[in-house]
DONU-601512 format. One line per field, with one value per atom (N, C-alpha, C, O): residue in one letter; x, z, y. Coordinates in nm, 2 decimals. Example, Ala and Ser with C-alpha at 12.3 -4.5 7.8 and 13.67 -1.06 7.14 Angstrom:
BEGIN
resn: c(A/A/A/A/S/S/S/S);
east: c(1.32/1.23/1.32/1.42/1.28/1.37/1.29/1.34);
up: c(0.78/0.78/0.78/0.85/0.71/0.71/0.79/0.80);
north: c(-0.57/-0.45/-0.33/-0.33/-0.22/-0.11/0.00/0.11);
//
This chain:
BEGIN
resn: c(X/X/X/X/X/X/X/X/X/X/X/X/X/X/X/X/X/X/X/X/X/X/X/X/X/X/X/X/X/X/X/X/X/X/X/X/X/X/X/X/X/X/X/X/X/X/X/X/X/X/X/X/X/X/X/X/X/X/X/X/X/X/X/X/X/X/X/X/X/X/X/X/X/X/X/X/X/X/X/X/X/X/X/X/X/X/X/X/X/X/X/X/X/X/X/X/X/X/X/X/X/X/X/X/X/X/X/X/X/X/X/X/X/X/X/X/X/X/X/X/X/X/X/X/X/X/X/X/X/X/X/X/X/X/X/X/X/X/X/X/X/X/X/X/X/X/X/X/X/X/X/X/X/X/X/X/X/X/X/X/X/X/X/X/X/X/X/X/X/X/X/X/X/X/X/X/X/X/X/X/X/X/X/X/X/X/X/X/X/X/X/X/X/X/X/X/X/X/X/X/X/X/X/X/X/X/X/X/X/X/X/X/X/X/X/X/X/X/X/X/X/X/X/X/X/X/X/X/X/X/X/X/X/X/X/X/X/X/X/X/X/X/X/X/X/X/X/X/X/X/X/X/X/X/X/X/X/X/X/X/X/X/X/X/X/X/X/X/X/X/X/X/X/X/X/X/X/X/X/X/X/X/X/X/X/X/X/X/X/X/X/X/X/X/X/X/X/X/X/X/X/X/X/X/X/X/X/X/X/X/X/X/X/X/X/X/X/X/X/X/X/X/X/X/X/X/X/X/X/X/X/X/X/X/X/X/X/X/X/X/X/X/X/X/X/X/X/X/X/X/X/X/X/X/X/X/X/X/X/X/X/X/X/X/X/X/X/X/X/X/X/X/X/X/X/X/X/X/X/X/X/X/X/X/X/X/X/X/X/X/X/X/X/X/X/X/X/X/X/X/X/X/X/X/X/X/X/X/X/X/X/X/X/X/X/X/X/X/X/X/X/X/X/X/X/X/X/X/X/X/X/X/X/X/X/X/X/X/X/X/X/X/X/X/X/X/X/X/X/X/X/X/X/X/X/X/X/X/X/X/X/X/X/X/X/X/X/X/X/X/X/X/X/X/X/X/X/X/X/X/X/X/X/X/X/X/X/X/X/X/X/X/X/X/X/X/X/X/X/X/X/X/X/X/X/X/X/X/X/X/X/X/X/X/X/X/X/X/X/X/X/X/X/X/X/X/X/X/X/X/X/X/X/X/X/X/X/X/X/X/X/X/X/X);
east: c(-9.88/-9.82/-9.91/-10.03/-9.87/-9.92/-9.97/-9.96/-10.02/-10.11/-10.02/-10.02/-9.94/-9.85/-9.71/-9.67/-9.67/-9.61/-9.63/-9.55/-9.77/-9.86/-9.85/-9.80/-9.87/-9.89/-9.72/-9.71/-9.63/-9.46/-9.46/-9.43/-9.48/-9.47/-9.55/-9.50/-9.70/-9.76/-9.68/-9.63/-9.65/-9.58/-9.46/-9.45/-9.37/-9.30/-9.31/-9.24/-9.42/-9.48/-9.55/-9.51/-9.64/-9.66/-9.60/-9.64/-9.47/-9.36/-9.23/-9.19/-9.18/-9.07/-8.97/-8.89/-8.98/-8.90/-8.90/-8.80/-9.00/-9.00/-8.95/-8.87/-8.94/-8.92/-8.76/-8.71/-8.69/-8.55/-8.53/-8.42/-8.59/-8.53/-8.51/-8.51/-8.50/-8.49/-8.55/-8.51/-8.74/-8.87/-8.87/-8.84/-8.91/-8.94/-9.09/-9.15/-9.15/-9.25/-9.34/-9.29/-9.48/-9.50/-9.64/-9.73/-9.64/-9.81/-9.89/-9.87/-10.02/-10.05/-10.19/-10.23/-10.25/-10.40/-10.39/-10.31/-10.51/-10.50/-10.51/-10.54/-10.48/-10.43/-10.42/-10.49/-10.32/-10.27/-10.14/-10.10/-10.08/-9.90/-9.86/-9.91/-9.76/-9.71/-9.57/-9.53/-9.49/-9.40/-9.31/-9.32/-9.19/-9.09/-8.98/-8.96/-8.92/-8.84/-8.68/-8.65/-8.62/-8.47/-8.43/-8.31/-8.50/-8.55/-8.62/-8.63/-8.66/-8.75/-8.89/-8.98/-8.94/-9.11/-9.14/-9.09/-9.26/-9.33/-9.47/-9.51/-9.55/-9.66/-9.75/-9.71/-9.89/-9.93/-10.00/-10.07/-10.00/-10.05/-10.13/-10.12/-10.22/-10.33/-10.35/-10.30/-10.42/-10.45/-10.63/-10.67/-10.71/-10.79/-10.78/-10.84/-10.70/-10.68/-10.50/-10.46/-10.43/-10.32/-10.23/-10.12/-10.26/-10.19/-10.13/-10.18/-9.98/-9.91/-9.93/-9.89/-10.01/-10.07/-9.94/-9.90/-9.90/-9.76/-9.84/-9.93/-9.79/-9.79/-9.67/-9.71/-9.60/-9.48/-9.33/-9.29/-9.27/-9.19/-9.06/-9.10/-8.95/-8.86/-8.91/-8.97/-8.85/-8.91/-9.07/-9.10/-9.12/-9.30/-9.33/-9.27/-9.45/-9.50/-9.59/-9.68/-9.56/-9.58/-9.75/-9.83/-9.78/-9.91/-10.04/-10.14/-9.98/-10.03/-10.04/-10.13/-9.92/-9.89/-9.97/-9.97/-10.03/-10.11/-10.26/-10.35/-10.25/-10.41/-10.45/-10.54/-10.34/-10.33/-10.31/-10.33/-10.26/-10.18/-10.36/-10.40/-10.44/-10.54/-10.65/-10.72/-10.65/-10.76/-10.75/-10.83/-10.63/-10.63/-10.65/-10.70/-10.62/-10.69/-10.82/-10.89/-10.86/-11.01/-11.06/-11.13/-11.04/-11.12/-11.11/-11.20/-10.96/-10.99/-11.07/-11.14/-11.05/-11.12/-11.32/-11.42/-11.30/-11.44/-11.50/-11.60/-11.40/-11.44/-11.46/-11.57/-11.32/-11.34/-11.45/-11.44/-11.56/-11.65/-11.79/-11.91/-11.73/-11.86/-11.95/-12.06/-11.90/-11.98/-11.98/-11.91/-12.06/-12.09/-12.03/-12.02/-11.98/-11.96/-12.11/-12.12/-12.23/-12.35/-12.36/-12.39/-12.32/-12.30/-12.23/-12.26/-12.07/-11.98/-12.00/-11.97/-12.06/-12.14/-12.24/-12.23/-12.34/-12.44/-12.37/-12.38/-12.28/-12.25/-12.11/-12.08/-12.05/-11.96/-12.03/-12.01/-12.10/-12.17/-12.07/-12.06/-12.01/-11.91/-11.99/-12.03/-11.99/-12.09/-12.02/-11.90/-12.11/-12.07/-11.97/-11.87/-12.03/-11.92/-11.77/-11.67/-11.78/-11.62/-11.56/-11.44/-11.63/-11.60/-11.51/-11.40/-11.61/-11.60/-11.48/-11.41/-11.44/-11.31/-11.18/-11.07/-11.20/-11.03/-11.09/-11.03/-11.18/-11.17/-11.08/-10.97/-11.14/-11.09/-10.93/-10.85/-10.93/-10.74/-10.74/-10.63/-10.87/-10.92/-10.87/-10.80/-10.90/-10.92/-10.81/-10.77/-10.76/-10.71/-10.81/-10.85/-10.82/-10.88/-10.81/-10.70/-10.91/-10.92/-10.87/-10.89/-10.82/-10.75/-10.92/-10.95/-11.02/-11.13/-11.23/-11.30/-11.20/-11.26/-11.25/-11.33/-11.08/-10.99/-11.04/-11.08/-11.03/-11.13/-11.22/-11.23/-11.34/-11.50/-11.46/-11.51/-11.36/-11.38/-11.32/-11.37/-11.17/-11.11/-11.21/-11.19/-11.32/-11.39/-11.47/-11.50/-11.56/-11.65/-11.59/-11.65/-11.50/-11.42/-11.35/-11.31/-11.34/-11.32/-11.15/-11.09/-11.11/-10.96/-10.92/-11.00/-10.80/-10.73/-10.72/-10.70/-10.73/-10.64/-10.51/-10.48/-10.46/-10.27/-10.27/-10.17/-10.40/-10.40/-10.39/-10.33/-10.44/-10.45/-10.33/-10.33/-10.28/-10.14/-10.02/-9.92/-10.04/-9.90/-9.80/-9.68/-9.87/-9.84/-9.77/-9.67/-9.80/-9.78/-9.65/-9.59/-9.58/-9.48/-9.38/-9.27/-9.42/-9.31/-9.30/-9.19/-9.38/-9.37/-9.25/-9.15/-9.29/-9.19/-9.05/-8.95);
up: c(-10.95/-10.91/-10.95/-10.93/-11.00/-11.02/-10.89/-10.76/-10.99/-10.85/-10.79/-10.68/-10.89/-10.85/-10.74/-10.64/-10.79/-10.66/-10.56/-10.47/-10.55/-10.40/-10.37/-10.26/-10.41/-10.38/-10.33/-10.27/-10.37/-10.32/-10.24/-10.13/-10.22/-10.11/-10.01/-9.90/-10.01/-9.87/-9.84/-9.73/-9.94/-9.86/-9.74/-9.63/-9.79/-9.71/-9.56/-9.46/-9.61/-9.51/-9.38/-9.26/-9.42/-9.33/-9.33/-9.26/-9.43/-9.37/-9.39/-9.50/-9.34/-9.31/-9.33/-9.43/-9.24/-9.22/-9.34/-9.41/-9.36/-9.56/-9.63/-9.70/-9.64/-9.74/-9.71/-9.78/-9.62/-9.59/-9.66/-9.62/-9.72/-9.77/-9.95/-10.03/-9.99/-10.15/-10.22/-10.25/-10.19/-10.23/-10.39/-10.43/-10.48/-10.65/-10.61/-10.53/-10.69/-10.70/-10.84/-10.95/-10.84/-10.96/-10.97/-10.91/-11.06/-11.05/-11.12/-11.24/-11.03/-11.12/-11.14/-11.26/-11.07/-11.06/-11.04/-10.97/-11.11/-11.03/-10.89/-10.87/-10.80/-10.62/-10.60/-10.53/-10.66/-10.62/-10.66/-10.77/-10.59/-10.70/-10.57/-10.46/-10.64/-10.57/-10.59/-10.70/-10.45/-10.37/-10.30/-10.20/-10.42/-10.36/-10.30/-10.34/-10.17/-10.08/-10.14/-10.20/-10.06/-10.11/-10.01/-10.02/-9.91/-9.81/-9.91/-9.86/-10.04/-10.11/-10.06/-10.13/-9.94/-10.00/-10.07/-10.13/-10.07/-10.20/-10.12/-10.03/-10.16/-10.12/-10.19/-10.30/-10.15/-10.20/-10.13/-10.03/-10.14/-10.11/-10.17/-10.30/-10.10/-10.17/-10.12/-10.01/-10.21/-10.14/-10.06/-9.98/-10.07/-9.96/-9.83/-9.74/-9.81/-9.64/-9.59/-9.49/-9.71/-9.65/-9.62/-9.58/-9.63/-9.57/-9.69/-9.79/-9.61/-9.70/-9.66/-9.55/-9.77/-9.74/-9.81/-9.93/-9.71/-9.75/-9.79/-9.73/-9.93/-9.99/-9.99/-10.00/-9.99/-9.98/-9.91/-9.93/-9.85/-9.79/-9.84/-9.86/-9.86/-9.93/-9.83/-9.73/-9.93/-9.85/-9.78/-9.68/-9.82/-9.81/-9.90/-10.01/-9.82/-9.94/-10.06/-10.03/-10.17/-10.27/-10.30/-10.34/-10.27/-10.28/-10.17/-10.19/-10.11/-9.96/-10.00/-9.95/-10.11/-10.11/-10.24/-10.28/-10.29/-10.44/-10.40/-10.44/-10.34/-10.25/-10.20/-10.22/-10.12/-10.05/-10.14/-10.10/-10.27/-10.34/-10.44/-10.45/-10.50/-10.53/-10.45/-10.49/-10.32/-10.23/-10.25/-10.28/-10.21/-10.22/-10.33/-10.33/-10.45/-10.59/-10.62/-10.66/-10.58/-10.60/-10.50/-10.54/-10.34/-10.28/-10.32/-10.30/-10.38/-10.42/-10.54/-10.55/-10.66/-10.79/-10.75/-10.82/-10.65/-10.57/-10.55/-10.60/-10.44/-10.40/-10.50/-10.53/-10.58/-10.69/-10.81/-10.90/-10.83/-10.91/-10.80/-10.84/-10.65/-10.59/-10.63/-10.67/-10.60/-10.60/-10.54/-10.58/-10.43/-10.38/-10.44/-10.56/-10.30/-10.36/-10.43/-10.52/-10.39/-10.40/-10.65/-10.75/-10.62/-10.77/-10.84/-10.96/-10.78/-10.90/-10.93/-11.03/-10.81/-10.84/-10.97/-11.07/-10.97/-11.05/-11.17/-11.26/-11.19/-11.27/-11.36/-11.47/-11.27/-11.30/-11.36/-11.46/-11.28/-11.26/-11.16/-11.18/-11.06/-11.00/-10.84/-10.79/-10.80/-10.66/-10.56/-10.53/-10.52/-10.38/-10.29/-10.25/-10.25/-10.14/-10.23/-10.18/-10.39/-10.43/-10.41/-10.38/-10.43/-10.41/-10.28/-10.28/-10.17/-10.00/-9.99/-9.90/-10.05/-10.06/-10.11/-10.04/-10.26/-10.27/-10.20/-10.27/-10.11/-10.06/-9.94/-9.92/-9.86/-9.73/-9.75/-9.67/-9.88/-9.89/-9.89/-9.88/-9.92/-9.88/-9.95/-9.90/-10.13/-10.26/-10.35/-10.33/-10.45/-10.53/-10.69/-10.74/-10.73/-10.86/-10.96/-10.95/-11.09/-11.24/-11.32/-11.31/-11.37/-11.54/-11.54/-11.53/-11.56/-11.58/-11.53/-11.59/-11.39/-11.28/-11.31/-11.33/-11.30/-11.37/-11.42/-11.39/-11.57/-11.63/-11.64/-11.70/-11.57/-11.58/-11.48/-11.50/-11.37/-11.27/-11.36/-11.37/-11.44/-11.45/-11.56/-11.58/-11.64/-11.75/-11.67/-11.73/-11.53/-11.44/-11.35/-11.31/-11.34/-11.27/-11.38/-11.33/-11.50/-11.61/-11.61/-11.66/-11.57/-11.60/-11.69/-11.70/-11.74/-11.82/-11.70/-11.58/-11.74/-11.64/-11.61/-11.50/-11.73/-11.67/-11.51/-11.44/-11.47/-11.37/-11.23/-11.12/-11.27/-11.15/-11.18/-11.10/-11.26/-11.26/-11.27/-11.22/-11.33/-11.28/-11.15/-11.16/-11.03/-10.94/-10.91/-10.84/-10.95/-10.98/-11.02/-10.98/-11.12/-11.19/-11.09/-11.08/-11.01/-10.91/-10.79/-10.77/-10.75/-10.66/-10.67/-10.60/-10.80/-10.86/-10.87/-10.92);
north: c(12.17/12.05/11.93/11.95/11.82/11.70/11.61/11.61/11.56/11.45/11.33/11.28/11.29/11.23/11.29/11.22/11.42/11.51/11.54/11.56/11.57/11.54/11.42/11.42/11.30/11.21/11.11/11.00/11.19/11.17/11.23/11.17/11.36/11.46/11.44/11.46/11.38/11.30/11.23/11.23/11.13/10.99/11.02/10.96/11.14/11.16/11.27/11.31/11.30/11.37/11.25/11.26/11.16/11.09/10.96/10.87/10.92/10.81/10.87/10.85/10.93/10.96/10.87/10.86/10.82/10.67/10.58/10.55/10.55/10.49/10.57/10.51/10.68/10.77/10.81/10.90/10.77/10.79/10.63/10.59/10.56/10.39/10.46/10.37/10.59/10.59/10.44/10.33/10.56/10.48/10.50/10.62/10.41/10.40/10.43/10.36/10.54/10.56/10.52/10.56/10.41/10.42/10.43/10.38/10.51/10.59/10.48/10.46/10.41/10.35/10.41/10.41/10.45/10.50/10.71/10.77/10.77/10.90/10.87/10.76/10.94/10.86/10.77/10.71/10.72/10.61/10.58/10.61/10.53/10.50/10.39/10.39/10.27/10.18/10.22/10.26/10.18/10.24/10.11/10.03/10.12/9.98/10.11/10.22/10.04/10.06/9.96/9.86/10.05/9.97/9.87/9.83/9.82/9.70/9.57/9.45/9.61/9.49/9.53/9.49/9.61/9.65/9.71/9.80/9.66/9.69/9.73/9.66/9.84/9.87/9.96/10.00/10.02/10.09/10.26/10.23/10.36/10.46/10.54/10.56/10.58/10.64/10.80/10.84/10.87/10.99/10.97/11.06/10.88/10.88/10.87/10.92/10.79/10.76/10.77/10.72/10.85/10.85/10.74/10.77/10.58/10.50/10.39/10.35/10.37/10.29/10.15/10.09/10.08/9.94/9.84/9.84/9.78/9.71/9.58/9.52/9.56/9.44/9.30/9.18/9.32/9.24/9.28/9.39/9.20/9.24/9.10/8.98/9.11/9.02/8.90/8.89/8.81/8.67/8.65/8.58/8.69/8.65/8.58/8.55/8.54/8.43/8.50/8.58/8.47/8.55/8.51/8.59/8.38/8.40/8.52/8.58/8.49/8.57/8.73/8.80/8.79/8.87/8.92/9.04/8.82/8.85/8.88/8.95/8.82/8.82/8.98/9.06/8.97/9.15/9.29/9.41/9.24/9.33/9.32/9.43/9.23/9.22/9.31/9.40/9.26/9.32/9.50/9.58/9.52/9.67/9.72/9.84/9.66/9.74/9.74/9.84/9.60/9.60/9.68/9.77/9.67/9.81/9.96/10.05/9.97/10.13/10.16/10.26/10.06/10.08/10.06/10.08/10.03/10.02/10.13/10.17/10.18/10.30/10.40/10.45/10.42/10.54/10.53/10.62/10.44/10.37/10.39/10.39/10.40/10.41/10.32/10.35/10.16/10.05/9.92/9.82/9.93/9.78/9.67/9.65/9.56/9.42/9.36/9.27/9.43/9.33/9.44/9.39/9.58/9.56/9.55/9.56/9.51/9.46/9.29/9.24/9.21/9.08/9.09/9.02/9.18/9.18/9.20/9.12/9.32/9.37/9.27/9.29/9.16/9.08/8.93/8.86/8.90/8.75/8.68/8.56/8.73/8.71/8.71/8.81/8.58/8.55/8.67/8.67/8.77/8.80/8.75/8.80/8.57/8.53/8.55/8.61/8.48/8.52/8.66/8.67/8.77/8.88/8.91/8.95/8.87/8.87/8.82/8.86/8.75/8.63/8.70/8.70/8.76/8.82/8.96/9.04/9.05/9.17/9.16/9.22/9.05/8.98/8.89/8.86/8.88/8.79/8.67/8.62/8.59/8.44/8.37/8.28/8.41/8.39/8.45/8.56/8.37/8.41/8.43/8.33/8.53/8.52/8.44/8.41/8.40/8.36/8.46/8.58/8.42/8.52/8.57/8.69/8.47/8.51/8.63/8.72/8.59/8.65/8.79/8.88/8.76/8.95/9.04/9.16/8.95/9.03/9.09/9.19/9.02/9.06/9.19/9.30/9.17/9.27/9.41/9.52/9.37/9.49/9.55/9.67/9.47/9.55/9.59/9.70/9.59/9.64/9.77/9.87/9.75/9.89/10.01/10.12/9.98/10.03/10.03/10.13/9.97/9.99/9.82/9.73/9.83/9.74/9.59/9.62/9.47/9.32/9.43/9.49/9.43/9.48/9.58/9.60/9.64/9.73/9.61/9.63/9.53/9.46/9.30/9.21/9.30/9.17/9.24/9.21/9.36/9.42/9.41/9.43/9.39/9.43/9.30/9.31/9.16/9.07/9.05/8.95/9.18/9.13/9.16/9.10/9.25/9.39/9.22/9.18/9.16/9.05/8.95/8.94/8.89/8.79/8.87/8.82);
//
């Protein structure tokens, strides 16, 4: 079985209730796939901690929702890289406090910013604006 079929088959294992809304699964990471609901949410699930981190819900504020939908990529590409805010700063030129800022939801990043991060975590910008498009 795929990692992705585990990772459908948790969801409905520990949301039931989401998973009775005929959820669109989209794989974006190994553990990880974001998960729109036929309600208009939009969220994300992982296989480390099991939990569906809701990113938007119809009518939210879409900035608010970029922030949250940022934070959760950057902490997991964090995690799966096994690296400190104090080394993706060094390794970005990206001040810690900014870091603290989109981890916490404070901050919105730079096209710029993006970049340095998505070339420090080794994945593509598109991993982290995509989510962007599912918003709008």
């Amino acid at each position: 079985m795929s990692l992705m079929k585990y990772l459908v088959r948790d969801f409905g294992v520990y949301y039931p209730n989401e998973n009775s809304m005929d959820p669109e699964f989209l794989d974006v990471d190994p553990g990880l796939m974001r998960v729109r609901l036929n309600d208009g949410t939009t969220g994300y699930f992982n296989n480390m901690d099991f939990l569906f981190k809701v990113v938007y819900r119809d009518g939210d504020d879409v900035e608010k929702a970029w922030k949250r939908a940022f934070a959760i990529l950057l902490d997991y590409r964090m995690t799966m890289k096994c690296m400190s805010q104090m080394e993706l700063s060094e390794a970005t030129g990206i001040s810690q406090a900014s870091l603290s800022g989109y981890l916490n939801e404070r901050r919105i990043p730079t096209a710029i910013a993006i970049a340095k991060i998505a070339k420090a975590v080794g994945v593509s910008t598109s991993f982290f604006t995509d989510c962007l498009m599912d918003i709008l």
